[in-house]
N, CA, C and O of each residue as an XYZ file, in Angstrom:
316
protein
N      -3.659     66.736    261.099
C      -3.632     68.130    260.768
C      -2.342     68.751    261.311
O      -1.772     68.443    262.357
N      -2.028     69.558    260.532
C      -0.589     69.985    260.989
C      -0.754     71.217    261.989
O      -1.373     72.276    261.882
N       0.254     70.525    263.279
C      -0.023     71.063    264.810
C      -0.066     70.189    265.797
O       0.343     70.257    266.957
N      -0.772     69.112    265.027
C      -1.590     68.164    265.951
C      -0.015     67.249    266.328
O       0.766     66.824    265.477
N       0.153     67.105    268.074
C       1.278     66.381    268.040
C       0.674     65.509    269.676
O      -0.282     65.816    270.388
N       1.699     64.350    269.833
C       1.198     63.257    270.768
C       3.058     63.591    271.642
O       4.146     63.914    271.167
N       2.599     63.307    272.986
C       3.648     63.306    274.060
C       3.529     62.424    274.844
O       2.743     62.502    275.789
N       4.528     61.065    274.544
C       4.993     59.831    275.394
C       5.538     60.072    276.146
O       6.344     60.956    275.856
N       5.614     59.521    277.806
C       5.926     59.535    279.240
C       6.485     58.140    279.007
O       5.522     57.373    279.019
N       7.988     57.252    278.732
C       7.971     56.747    279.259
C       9.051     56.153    280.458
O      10.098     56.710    280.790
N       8.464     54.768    281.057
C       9.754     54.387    281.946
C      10.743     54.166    281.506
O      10.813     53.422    280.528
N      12.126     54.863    282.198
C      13.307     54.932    281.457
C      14.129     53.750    282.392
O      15.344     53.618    282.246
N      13.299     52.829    283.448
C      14.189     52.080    284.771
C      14.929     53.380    285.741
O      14.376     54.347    286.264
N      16.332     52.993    285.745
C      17.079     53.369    287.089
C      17.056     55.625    286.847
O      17.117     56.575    287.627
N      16.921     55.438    285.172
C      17.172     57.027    284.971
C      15.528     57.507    285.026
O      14.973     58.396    284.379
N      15.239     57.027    285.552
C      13.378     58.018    286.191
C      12.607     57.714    284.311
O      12.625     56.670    283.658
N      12.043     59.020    283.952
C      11.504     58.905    282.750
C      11.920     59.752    281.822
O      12.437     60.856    281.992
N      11.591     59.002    280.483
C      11.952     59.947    279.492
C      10.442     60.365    278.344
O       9.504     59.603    278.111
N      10.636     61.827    277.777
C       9.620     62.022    277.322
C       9.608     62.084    275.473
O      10.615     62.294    274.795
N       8.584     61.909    275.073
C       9.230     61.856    273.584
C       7.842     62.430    273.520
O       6.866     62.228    274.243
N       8.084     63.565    271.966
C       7.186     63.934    271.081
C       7.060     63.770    269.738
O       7.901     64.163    268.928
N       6.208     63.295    269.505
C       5.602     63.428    267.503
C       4.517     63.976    267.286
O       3.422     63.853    267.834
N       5.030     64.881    266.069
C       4.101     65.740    266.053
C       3.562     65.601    264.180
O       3.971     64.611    263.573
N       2.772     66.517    263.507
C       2.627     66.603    262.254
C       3.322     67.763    261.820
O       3.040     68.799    262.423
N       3.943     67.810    261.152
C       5.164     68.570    260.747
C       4.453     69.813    259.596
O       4.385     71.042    259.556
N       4.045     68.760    258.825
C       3.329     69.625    257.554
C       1.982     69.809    257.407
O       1.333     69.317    258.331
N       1.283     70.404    256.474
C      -0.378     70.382    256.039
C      -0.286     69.651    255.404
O       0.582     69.513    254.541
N      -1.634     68.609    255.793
C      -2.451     67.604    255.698
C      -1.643     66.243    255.998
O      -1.640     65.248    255.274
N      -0.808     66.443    257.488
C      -0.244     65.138    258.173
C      -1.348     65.068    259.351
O      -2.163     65.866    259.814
N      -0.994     63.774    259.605
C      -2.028     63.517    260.978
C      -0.959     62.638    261.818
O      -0.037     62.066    261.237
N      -1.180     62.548    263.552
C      -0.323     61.613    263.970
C      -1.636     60.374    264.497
O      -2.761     60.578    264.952
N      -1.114     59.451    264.285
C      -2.024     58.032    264.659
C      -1.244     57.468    265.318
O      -0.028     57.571    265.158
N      -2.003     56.504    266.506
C      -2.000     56.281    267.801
C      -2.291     54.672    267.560
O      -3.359     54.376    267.023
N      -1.528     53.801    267.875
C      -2.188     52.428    267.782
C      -1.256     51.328    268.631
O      -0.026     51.329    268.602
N      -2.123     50.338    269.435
C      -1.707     49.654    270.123
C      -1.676     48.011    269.801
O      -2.669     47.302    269.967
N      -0.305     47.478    269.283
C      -0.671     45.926    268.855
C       0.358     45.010    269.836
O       1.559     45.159    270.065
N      -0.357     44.264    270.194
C       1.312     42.864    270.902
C       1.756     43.821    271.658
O       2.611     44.420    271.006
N       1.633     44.271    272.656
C       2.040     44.811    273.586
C       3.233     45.610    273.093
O       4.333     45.316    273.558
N       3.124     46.731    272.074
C       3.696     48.141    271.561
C       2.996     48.798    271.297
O       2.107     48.543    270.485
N       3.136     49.867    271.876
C       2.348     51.468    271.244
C       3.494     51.716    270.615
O       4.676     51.763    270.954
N       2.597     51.939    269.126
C       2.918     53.180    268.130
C       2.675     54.355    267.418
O       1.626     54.691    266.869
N       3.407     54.764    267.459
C       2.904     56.107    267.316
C       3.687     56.866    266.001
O       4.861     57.230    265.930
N       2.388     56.990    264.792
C       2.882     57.563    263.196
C       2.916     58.814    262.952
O       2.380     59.304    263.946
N       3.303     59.931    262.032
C       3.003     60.492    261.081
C       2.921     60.090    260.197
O       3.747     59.304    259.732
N       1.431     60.645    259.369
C       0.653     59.893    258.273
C       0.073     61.021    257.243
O      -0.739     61.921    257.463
N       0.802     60.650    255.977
C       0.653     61.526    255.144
C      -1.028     61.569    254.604
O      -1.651     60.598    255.034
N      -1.660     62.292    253.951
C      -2.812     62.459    253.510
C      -3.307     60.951    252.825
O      -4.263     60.277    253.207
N      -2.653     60.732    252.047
C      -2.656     58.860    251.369
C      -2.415     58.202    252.253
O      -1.474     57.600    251.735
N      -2.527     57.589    253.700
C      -1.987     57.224    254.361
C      -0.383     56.692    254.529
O      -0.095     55.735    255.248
N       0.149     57.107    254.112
C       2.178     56.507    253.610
C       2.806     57.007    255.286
O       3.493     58.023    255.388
N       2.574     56.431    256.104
C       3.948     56.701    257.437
C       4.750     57.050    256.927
O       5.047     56.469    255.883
N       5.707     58.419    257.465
C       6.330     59.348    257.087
C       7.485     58.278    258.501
O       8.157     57.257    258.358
N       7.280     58.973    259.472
C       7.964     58.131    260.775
C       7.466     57.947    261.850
O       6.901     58.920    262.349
N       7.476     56.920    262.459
C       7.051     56.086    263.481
C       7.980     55.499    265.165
O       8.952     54.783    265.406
N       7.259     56.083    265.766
C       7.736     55.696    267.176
C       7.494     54.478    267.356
O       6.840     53.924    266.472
N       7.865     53.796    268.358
C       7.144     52.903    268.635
C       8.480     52.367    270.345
O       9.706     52.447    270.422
N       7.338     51.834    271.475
C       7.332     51.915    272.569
C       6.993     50.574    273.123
O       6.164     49.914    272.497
N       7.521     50.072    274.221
C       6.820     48.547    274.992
C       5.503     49.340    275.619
O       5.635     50.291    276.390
N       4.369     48.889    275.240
C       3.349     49.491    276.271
C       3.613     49.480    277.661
O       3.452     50.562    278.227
N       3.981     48.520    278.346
C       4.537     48.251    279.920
C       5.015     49.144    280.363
O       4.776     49.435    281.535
N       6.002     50.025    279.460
C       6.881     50.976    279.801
C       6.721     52.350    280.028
O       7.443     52.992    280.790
N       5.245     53.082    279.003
C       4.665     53.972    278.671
C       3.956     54.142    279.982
O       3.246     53.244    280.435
N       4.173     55.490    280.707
C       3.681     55.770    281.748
C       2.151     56.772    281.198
O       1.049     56.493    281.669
N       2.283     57.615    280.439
C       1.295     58.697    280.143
C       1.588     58.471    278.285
O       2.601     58.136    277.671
N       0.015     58.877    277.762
C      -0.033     59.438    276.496
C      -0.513     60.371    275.863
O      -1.343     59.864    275.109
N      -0.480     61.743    275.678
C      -1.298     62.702    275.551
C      -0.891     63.063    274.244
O       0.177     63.201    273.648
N      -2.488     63.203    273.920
C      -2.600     63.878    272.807
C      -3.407     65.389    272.541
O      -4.511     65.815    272.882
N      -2.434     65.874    271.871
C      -3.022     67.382    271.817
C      -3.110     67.881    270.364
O      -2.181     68.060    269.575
N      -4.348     68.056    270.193
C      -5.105     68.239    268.698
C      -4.970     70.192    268.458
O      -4.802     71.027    269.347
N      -5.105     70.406    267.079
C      -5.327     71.753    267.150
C      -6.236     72.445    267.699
O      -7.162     71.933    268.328
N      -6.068     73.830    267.513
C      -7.215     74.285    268.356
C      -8.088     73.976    266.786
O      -9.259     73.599    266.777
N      -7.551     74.133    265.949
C      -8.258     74.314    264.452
C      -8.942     73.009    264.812
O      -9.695     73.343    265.727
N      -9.060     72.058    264.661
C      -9.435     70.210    264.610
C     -10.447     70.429    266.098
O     -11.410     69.671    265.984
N     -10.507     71.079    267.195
C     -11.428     71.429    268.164
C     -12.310     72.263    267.993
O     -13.111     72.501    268.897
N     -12.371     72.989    266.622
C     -13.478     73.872    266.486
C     -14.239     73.813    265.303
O     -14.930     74.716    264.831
N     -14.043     72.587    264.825
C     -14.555     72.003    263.390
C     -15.653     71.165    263.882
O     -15.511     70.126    264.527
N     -16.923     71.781    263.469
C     -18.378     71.339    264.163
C     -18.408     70.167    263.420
O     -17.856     70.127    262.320
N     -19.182     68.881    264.045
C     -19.470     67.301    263.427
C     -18.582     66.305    263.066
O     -18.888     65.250    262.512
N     -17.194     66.754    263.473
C     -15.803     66.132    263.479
C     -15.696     65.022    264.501
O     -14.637     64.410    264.638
């Protein structure tokens, strides 16, 4: 849902950390969250599912992952 965006923490080594955001840009994007072979990735995903663009991270490295949904998508009863 557009709003809905995810904020990566990760280890940057000797320069401390760095933070990255993806978010859904437009109505009816979603961001998806998925962990394979030791990478988190992280999409925008159009309504048909088609990845728009994609992060992607060494899990090892990823200190924090937060995700923050709309308030709209938090007040949609049976969701």
């Amino acid at each position: 849902m557009k709003g809905d965006w995810v904020e990566i923490v990760v280890d940057a080594g000797g320069d401390g950390t760095r933070t990255y955001e993806v978010a859904a840009s437009r109505a009816g994007r979603r961001v998806e969250v998925a962990t394979r072979r030791g990478v988190v990735e992280v999409s925008e995903v159009t309504r048909t599912g088609t990845s728009v663009r994609t992060a992607r991270f060494m899990a090892s490295r990823v200190l924090a992952l937060v995700e923050h949904p709309t308030e709209a998508a938090e007040a949609r009863p049976g969701d």
